[in-house]
DSSP file (Angstrom, degrees, kcal/mol; ACC not computed):
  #  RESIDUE AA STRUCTURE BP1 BP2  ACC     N-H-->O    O-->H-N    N-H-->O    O-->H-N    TCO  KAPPA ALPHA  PHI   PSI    X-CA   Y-CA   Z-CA
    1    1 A X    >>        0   0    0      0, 0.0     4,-3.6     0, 0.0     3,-0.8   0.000 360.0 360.0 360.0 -59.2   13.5  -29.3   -8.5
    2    2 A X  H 3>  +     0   0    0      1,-0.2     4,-1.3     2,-0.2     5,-0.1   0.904 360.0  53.0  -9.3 -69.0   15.9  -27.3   -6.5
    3    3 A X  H 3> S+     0   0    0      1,-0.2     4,-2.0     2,-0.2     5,-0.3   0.874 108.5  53.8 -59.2 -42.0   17.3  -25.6   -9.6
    4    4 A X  H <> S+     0   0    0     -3,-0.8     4,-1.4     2,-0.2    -1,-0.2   0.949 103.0  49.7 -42.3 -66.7   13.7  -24.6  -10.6
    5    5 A X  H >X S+     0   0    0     -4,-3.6     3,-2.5     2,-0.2     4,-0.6   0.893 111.7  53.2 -64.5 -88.7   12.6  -22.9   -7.7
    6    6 A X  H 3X S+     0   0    0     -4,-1.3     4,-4.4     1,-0.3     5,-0.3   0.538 115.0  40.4 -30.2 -67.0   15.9  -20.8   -7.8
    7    7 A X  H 3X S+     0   0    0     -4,-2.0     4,-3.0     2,-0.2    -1,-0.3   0.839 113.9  49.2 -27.5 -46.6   15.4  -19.9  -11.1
    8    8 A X  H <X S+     0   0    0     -3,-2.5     4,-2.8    -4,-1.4    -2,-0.2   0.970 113.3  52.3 -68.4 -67.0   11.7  -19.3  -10.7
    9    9 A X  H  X S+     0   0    0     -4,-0.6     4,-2.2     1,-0.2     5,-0.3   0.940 111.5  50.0 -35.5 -45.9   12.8  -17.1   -7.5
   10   10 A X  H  X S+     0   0    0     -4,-4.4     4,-2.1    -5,-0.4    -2,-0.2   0.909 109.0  45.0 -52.6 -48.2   15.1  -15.2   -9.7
   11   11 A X  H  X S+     0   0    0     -4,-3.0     4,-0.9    -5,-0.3     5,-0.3   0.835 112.2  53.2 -61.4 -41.9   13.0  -14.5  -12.2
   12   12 A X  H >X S+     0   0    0     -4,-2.8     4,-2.0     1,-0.2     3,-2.0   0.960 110.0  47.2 -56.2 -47.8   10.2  -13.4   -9.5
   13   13 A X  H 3X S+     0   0    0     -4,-2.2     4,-1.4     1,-0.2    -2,-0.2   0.781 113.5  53.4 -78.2 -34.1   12.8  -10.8   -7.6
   14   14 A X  H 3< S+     0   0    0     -4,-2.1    -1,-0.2    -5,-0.3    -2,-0.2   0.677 111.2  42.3 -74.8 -11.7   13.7   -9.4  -11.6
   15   15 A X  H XX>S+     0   0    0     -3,-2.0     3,-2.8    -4,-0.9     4,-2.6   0.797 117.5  54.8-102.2 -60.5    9.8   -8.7  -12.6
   16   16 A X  H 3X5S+     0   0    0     -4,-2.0     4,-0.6    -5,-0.3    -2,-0.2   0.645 105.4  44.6  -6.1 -52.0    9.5   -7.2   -8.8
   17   17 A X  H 3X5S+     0   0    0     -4,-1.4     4,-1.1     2,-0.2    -1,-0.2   0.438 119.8  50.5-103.3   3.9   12.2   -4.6   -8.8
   18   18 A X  H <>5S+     0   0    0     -3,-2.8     4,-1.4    -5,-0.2    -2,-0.2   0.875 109.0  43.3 -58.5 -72.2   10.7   -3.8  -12.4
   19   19 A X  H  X5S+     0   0    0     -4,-2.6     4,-1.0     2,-0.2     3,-0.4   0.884 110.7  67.4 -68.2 -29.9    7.3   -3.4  -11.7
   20   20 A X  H ><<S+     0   0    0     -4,-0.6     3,-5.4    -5,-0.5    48,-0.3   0.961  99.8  45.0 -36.6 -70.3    8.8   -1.4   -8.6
   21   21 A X  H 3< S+     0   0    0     -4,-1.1    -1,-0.2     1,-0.3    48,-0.2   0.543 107.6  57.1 -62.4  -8.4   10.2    1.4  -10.4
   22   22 A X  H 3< S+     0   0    0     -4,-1.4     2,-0.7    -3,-0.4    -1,-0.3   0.331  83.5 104.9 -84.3  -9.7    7.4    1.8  -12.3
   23   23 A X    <<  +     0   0    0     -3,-5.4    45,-0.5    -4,-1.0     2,-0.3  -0.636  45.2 172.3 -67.1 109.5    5.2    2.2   -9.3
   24   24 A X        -     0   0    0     -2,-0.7     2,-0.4    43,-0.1    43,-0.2  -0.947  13.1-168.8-124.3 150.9    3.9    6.1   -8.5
   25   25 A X  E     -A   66   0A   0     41,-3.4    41,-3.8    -2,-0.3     2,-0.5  -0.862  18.5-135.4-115.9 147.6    1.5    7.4   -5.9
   26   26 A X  E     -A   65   0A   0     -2,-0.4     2,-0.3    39,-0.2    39,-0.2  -0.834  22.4-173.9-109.8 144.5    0.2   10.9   -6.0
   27   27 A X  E     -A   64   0A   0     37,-2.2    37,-0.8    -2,-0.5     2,-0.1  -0.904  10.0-159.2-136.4 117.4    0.0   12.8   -3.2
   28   28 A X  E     +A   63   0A   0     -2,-0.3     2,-0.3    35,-0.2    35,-0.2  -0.359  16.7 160.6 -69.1 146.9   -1.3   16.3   -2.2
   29   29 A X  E     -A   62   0A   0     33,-0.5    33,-2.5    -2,-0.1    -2,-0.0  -0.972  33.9-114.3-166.8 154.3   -0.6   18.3    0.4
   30   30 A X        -     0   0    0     -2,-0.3     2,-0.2    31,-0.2    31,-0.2  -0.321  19.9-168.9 -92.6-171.6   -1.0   22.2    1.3
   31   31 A X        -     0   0    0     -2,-0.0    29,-2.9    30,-0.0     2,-0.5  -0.787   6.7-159.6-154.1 130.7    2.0   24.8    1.8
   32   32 A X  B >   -C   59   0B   0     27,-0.3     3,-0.7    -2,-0.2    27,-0.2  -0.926  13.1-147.1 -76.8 132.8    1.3   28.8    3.4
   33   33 A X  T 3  S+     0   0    0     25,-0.8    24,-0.2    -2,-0.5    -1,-0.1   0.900  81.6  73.8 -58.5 -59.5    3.7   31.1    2.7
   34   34 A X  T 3  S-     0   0    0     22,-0.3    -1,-0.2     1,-0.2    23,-0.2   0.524  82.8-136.9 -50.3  -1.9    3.4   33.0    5.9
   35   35 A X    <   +     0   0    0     -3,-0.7     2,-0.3    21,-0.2    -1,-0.2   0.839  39.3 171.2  51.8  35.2    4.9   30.8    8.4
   36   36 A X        -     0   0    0     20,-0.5     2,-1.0     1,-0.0    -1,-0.2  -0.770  29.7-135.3 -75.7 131.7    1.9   31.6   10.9
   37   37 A X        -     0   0    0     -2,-0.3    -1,-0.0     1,-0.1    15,-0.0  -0.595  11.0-160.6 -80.6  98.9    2.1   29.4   13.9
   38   38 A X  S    S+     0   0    0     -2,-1.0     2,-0.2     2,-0.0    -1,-0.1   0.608  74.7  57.9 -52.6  -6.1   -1.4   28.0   14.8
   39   39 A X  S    S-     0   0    0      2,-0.0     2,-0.2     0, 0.0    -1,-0.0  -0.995  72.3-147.5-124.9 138.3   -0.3   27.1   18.3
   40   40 A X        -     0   0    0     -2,-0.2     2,-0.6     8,-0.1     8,-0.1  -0.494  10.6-127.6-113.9 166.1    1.1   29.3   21.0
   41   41 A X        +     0   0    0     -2,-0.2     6,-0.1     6,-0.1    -2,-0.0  -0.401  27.7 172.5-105.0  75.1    3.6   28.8   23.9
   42   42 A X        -     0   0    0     -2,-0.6     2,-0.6     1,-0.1     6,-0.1  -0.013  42.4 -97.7-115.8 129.3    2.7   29.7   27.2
   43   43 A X    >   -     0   0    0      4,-0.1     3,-2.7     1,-0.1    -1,-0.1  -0.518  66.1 -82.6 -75.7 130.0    4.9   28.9   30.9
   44   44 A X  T 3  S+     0   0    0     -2,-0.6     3,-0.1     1,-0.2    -1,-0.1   0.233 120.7  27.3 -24.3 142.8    3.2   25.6   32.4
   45   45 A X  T 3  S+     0   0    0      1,-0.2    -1,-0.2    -3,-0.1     2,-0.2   0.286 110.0  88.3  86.6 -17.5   -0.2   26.6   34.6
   46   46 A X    <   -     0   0    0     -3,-2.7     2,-0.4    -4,-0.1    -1,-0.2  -0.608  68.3-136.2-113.9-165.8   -0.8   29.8   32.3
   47   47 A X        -     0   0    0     -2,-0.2     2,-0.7    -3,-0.1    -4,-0.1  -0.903  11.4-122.4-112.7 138.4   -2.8   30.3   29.0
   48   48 A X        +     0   0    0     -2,-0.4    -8,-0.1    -8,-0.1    -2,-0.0  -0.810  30.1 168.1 -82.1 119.6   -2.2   32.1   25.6
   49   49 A X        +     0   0    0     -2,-0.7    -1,-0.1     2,-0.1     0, 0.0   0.545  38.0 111.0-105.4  -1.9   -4.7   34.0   25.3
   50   50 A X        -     0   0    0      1,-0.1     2,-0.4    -3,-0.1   -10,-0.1  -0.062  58.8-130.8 -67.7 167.4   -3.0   36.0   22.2
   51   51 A X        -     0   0    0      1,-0.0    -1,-0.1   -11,-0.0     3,-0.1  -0.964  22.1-102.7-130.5 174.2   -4.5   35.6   18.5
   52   52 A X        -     0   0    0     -2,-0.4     2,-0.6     1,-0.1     4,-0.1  -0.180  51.9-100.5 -84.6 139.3   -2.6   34.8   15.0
   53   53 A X        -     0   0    0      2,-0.1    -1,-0.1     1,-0.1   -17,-0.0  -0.623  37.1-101.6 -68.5 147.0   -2.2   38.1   13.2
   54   54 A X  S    S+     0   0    0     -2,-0.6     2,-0.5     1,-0.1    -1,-0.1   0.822 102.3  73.7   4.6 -92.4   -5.0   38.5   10.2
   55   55 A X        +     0   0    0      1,-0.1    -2,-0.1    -3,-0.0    -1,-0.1  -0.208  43.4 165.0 -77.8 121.0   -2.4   37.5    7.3
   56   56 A X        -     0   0    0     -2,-0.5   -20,-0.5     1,-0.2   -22,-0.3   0.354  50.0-109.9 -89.6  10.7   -1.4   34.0    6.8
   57   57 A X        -     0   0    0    -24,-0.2     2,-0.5   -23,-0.2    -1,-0.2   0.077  53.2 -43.6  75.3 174.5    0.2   34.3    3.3
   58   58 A X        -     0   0    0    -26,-0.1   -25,-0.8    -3,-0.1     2,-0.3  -0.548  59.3-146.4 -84.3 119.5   -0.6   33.2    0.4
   59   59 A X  B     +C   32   0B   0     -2,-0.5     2,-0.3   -27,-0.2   -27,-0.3  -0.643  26.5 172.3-101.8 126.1   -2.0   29.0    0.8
   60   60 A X        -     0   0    0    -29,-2.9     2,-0.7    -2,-0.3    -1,-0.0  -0.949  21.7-135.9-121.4 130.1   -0.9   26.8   -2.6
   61   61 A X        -     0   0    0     -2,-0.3    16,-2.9   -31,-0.2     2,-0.5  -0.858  10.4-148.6-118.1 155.9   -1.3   23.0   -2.9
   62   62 A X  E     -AB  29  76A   0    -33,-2.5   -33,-0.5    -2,-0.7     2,-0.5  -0.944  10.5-163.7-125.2 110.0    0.8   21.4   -4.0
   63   63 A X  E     +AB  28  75A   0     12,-1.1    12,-3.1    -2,-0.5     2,-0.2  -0.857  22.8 149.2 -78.6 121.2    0.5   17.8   -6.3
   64   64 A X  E     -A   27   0A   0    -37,-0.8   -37,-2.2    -2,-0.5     2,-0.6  -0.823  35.5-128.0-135.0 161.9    3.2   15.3   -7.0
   65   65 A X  E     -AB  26  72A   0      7,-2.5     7,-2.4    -2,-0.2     2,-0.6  -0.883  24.2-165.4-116.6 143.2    3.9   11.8   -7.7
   66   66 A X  E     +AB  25  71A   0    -41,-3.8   -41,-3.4    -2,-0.6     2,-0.3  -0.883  18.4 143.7-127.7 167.2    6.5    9.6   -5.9
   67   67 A X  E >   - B   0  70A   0      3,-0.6     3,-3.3    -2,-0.6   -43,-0.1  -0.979  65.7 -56.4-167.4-177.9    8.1    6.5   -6.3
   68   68 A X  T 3  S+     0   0    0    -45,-0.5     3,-0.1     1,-0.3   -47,-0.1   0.753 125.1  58.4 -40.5 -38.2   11.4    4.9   -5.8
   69   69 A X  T 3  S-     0   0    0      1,-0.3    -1,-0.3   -48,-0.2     2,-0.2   0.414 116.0 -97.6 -69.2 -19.8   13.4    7.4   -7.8
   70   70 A X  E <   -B   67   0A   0     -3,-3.3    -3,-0.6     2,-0.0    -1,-0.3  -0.596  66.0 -30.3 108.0 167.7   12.3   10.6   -5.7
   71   71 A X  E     +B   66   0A   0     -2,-0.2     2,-0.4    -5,-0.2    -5,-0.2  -0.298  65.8 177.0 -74.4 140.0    9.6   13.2   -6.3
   72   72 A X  E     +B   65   0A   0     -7,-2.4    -7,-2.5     1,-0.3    -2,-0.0  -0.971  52.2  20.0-149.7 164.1    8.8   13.8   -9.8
   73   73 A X  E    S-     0   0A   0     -2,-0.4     2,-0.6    -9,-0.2    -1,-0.3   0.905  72.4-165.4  33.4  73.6    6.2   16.0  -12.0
   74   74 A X  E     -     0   0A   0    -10,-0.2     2,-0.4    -3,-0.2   -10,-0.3  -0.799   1.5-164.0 -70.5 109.6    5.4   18.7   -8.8
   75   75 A X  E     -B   63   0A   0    -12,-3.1   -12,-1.1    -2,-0.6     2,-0.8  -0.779   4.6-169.2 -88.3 123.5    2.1   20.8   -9.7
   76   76 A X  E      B   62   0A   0     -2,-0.4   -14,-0.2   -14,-0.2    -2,-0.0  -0.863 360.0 360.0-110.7 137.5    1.6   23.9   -7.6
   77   77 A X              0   0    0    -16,-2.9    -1,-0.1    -2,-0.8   -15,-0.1   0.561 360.0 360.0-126.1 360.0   -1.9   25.8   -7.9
């Protein structure tokens, strides 16, 4: 019975790290080019009262899948 369940474990931990690498999740996310900061830094007690210049570059998202292996098939639009 011993001998079973190891086997039977083995076999579970070999379909596992299978069906891992075959797992991928896509994920989206956005990117600006300008590097505008949407928050500003002020010395403690005072306010920013400043606003973000006009251009914020040019905004892409960007879709990809990951999975154990690293980022794979990136789509930018």
């Amino acid at each position: 019975m011993k001998r079973l369940r190891q086997e039977f474990g083995e076999q579970i931990r070999a379909v596992s790290q299978t069906l891992a690498q075959r797992f991928k999740f896509i994920d989206e996310f956005g990117v600006h080019v300008g590097m505008t900061r949407w928050h500003g830094r002020a010395v403690p007690g005072r306010r920013v009262v400043e606003s973000p210049p006009g251009f914020s570059g040019t905004h892409y998202t960007v879709v990809a899948t990951l999975g154990l292996t690293g980022i794979a098939v990136p789509w930018m639009f």
